[in-house]
C-alpha positions in Angstrom: -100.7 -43.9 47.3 -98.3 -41.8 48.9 -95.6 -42.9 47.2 -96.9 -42.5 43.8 -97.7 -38.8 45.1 -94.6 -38.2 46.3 -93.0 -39.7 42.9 -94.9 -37.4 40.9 -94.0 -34.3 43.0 -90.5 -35.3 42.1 -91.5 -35.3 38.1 -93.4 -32.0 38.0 -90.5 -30.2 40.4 -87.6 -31.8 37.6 -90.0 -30.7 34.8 -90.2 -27.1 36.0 -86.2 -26.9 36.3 -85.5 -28.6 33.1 -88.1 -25.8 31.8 -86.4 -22.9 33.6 -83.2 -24.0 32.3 -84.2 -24.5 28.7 -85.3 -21.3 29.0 -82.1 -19.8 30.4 -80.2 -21.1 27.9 -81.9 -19.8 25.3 -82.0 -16.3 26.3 -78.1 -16.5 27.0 -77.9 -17.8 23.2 -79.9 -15.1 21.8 -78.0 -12.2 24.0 -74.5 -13.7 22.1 -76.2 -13.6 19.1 -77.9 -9.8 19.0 -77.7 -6.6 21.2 -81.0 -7.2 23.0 -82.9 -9.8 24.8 -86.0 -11.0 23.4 -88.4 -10.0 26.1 -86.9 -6.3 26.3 -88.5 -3.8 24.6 -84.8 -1.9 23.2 -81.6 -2.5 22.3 -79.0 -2.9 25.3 -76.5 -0.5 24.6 -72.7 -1.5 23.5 -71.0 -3.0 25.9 -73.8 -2.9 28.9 -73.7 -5.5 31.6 -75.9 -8.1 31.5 -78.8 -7.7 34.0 -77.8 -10.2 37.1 -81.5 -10.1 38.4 -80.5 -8.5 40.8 -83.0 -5.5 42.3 -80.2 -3.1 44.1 -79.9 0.3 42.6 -76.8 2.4 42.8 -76.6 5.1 45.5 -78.9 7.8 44.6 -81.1 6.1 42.4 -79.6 6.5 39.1 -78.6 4.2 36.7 -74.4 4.1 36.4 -73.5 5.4 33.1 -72.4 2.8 30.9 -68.7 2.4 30.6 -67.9 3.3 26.5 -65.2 1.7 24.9 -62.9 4.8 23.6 -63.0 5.2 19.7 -60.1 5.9 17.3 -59.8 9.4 16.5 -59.8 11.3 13.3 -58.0 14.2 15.0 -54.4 14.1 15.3 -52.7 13.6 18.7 -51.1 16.2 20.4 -48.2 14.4 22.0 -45.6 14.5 19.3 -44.6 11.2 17.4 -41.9 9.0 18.0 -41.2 8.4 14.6 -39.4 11.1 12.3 -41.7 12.9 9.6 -41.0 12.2 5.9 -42.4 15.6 5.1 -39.7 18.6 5.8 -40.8 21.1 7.6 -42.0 24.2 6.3 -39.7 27.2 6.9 -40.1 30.7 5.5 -37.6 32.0 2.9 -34.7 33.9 4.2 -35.4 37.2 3.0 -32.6 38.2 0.0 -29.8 39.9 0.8 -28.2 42.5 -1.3 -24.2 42.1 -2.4 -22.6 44.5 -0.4 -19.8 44.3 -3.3 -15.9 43.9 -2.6 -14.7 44.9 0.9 -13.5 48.3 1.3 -9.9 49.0 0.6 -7.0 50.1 3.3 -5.0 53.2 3.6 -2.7 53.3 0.4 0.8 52.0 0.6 1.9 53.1 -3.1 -0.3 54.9 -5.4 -0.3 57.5 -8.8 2.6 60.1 -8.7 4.8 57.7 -6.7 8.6 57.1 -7.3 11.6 54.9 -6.2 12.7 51.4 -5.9 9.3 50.0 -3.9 7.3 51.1 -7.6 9.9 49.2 -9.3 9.8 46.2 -7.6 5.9 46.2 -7.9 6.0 46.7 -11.8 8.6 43.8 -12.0 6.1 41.7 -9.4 3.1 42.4 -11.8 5.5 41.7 -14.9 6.0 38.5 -13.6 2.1 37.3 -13.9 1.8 39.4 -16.5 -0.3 42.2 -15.1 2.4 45.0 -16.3 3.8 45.4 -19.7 6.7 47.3 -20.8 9.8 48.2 -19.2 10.2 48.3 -15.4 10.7 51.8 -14.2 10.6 53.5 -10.7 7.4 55.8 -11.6 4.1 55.2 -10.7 2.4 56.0 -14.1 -0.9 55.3 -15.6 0.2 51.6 -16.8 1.0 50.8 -13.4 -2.5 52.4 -12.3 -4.2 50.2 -14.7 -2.3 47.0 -13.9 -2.7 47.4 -10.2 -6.4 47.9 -10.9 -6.9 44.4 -13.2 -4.9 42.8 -10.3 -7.5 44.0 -7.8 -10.7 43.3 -9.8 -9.2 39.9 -10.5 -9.1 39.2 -6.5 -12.3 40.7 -6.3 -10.9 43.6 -4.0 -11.6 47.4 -4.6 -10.2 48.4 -7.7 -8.7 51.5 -6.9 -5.7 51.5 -8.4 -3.6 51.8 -5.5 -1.7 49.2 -3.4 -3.2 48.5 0.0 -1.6 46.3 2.7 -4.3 43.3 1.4 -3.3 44.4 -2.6 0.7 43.9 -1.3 0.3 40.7 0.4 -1.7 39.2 -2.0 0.5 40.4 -4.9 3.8 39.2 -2.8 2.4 35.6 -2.1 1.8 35.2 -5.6 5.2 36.4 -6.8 9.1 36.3 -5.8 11.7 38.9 -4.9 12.7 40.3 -8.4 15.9 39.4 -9.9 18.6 42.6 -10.6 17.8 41.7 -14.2 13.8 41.8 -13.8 14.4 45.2 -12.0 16.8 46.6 -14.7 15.3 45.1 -17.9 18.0 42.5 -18.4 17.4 39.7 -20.3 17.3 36.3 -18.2 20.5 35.0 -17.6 21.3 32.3 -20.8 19.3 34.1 -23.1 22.1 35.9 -24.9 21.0 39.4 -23.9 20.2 41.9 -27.2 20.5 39.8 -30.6 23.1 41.6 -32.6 22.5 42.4 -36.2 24.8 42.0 -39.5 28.4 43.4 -38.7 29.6 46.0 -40.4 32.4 45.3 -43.5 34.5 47.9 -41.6 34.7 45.7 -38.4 35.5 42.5 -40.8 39.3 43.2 -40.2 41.7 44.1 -37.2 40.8 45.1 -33.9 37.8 46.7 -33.6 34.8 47.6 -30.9 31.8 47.2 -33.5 28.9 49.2 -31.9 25.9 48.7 -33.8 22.7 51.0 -33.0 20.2 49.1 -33.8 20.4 46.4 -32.3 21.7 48.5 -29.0 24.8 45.8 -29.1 28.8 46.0 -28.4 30.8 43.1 -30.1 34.4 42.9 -29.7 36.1 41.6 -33.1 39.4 40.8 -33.8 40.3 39.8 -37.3 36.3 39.2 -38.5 35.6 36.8 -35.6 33.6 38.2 -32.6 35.2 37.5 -29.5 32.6 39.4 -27.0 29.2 40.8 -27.3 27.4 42.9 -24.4 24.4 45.6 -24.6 25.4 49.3 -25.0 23.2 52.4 -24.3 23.6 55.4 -26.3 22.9 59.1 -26.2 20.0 60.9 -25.9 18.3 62.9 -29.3 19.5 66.3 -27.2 23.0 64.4 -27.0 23.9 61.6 -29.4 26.4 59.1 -29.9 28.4 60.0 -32.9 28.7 57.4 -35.6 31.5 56.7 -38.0 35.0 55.3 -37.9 37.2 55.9 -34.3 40.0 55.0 -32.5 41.0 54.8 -28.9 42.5 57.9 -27.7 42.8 57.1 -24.1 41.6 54.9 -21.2 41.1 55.6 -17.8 39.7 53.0 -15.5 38.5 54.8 -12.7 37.8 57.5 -14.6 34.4 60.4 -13.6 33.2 63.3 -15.4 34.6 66.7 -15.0 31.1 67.7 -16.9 29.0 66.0 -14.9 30.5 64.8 -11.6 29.2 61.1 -12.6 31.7 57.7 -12.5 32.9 56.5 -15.6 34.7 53.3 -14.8 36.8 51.7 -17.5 36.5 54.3 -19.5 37.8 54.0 -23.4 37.4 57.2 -24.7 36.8 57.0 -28.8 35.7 60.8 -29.6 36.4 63.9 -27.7 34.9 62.8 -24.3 32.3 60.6 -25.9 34.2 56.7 -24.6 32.8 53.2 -23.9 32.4 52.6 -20.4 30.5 50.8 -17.4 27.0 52.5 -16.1 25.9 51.6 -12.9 22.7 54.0 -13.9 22.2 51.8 -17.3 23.0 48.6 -15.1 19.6 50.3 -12.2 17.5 51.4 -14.7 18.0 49.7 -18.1 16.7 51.7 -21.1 14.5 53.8 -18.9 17.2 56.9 -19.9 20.1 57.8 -21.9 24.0 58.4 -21.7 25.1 61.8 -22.8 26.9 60.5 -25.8 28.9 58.1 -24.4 28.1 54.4 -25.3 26.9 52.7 -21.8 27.5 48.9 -20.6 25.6 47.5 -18.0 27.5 44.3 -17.9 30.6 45.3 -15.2 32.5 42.2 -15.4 32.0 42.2 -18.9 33.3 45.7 -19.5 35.9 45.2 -17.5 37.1 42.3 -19.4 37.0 44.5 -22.5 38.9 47.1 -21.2 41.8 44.8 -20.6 41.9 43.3 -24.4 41.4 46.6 -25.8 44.8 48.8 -26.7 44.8 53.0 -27.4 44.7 53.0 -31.2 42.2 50.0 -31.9 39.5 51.3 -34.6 35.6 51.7 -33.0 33.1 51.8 -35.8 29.4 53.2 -34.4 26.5 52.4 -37.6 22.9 51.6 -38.1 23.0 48.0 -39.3 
């Protein structure tokens, strides 16, 4: 009997485990499955502990605040980012600034009113790129005002007309030292100086100096055939050069005017003291003056040449052709 007791002890005390855990496992099920337990009366909160069972309350009697998750934020962080931004940044506009217009020009070097050889060589530098038109001269005139001025609106410097140091060094570096015969109006060398016109029928025979005013030429002919051709000056309308048919009446090469105190080298005088000879003023200054009467050359080498071939006595015909 007290076996069978003893057995059945056994079986109810097995029973009551196999109960306990049944019902263990099926409130651990159902806590996996929802947020609450289903003999509490609310929801556990996200991410609460389990209960363990056991009684012992934290230090003052209050229930710990639950430890929360921390949730994505809408709000932008304020450590910058790592990565670079695709949007540009937003700057304000640089407020507009107003063209304070070409730079002031320097003290003038050259301007209006001015004369001598520095104006000359500035007309034949302008000449050269076409700024200045006309014949080079050694006065600073209104073309020269107005040439100076393009060059300086061109550069986008102040055009005042005037050569500064920055209008001269500009104007240099863009040009080259002038030739004798860019200063002097000379034809280039090679291009055959003035081009003469139709001799005359008087200077179709013997030995004649055919001087023909307009085309401001000298041609040396002897027997219809030219042998030399060079560019004459003549005299002014106060003082001109006589036309009609001469002779030589003297020579004199190193001759100078008891008139005027001027040199007349290689002098071939044709009419009273009216002669062919060299001009070192026509040779400076081209046809930016006049002889007083006498019939200029410009070409020295070439005058003198002439003076040698021609004799006292040869004809000199002067004409409009």
């Amino acid at each position: 009997m007290n076996t069978k007791a003893r057995v059945a002890r056994r079986l109810t005390l097995i029973t009551v485990v196999a109960a306990v855990c049944s019902v263990l496992s099926y409130g651990v099920g159902w806590a996996v499955r929802g947020d609450s337990l289903p003999w509490e009366d609310s929801p556990r909160a996200a991410g609460a502990p389990l209960d363990d069972g056991s009684d012992a309350m934290p230090q003052g009697g209050a229930d710990p605040a639950p430890a929360e998750d921390p949730e994505p934020s809408d709000e932008p962080s304020q450590q910058p980012s790592q990565q670079p931004s695709e949007e540009p940044s937003e700057t304000a506009d640089p407020a507009p600034t107003e063209d304070p217009g070409p730079p002031p020009a320097g003290p003038a070097l050259l301007s209006p009113g001015d004369t001598g050889a520095e104006v000359r060589d500035l007309q034949a530098r302008l000449k050269q790129i076409d700024w200045f038109t006309g014949d080079v001269t050694d006065t600073y005139g209104e073309l020269t005002t107005e040439a100076v001025r393009g060059f300086q609106t061109k550069r986008g410097f102040e055009p005042t007309g005037e050569v500064d140091r920055r209008t001269r060094d500009r104007l240099h570096a863009m040009t080259r030292v002038p030739t004798r015969a860019e200063l002097t109006n000379q034809p280039p060398p090679g291009a055959g100086g003035n081009a003469a016109g139709p001799l005359d029928a008087r200077c179709t025979t013997g030995r004649v100096l055919c001087v023909d005013k307009s085309s401001r030429t000298l041609r040396w002919v002897v027997d219809g055939k030219v042998r030399k051709t060079v560019d004459v000056r003549f005299g002014s309308a106060e003082l001109p050069t006589r036309e009609g048919v001469f002779s030589i009446e003297r020579k004199n090469r190193d001759h100078v005017s008891s008139l005027y105190h001027t040199p007349m080298p290689f002098a071939m005088f044709f009419s009273g003291g009216q002669a062919v000879h060299y001009s070192p003023d026509f040779a400076a200054n081209g046809y930016n003056g006049a002889s007083h009467g006498c019939v200029n050359v410009r070409d020295r080498a070439a005058v003198a040449w002439l003076y040698d071939q021609v004799a006292v006595g040869d004809r000199v015909v002067v004409y409009w052709s």
